[in-house]
C-alpha positions as CSV (number, residue, x, y, z in Angstrom):
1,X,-12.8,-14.6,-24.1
2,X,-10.1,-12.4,-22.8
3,X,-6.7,-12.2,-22.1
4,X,-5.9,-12.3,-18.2
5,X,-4.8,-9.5,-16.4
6,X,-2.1,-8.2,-14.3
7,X,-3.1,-6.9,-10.6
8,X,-1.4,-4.2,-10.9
9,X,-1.8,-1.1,-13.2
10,X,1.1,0.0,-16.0
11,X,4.2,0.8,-14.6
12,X,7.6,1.7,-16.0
13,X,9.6,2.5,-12.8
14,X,9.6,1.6,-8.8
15,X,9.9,4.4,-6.2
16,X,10.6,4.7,-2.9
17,X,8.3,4.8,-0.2
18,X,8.5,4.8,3.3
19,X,6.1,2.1,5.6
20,X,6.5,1.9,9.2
21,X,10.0,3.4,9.4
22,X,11.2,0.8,6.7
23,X,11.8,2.0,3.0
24,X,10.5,0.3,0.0
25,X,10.7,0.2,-3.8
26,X,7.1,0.0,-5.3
27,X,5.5,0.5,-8.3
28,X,4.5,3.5,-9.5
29,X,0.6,4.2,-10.7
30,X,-0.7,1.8,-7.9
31,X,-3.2,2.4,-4.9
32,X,-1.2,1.7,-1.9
33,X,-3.2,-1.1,-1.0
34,X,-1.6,-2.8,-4.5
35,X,1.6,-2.0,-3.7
36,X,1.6,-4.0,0.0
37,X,0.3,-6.6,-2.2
38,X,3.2,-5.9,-4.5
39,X,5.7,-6.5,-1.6
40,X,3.6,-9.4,0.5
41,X,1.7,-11.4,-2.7
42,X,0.2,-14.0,-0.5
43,X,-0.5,-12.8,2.9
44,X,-2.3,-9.6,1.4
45,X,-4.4,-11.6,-1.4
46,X,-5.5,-13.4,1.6
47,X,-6.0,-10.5,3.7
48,X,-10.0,-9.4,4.7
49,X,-10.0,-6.4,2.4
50,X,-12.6,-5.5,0.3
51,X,-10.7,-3.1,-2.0
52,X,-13.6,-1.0,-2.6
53,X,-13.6,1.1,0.7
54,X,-16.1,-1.0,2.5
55,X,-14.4,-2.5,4.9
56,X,-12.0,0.2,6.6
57,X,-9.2,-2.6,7.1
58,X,-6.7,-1.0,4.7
59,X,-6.9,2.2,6.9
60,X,-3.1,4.1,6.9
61,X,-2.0,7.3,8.5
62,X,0.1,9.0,6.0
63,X,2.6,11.9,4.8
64,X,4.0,13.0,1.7
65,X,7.2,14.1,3.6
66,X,8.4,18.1,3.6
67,X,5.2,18.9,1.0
68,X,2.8,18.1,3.9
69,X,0.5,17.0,6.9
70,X,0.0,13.9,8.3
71,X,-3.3,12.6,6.6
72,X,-5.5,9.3,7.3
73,X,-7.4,7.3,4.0
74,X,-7.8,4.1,3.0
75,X,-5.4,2.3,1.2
76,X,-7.1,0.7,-1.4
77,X,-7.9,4.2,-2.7
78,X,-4.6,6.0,-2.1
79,X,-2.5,6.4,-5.2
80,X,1.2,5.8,-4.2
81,X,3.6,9.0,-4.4
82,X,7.4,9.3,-4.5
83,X,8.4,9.5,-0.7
84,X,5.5,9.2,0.6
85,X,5.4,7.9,4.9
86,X,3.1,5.3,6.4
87,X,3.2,6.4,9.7
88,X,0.1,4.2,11.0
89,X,-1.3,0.7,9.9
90,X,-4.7,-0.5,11.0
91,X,-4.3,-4.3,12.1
92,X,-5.0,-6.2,8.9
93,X,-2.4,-4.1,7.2
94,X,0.1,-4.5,10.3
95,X,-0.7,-8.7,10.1
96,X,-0.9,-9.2,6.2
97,X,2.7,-7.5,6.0
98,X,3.9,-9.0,9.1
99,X,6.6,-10.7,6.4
100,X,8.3,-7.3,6.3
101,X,9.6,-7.1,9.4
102,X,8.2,-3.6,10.1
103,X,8.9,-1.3,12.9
């Protein structure tokens, strides 16, 4: 038998990102799709994502500030960075984070 695990991956700090014009602290090491999990537990474990890129519901429009352009991926894939920008949500996103009171 073994031990349960955490959902999330080691982590020894939180940093900021940016989401929808609203900054938050989240853990570092993480996909992105993790870390709106991290800061919405319920509504995102219930959300209709896959996590494995099947799906296309964790979609995000993104930039890692000064360093460079405005990029699209999918979320569940996406390692989060220091000051990094969601500038676009796809729906699913947008609904399971609707607790956050984004912009």
């Amino acid at each position: 038998m073994t031990a349960p695990t955490t959902l999330f991956r080691p982590f020894f700090r939180l940093i900021k990102i940016t989401i929808l014009g609203t900054q938050f602290d989240v853990p570092e090491n993480n996909t992105l799709l993790r870390c709106f999990q991290y800061l919405a537990p319920e509504p995102v474990s219930y959300g209709r994502f896959c996590w494995n890129e099947d799906c296309q519901y964790c979609r995000v429009t993104f930039d890692l500030g000064e360093r460079g352009a405005s990029r699209t991926a999918l979320s569940c894939k996406l390692m989060v960075e220091a000051d990094m920008r969601v500038t676009e949500a796809a729906a699913e996103i947008r609904y399971c984070s609707r607790t956050l009171n984004l912009k």
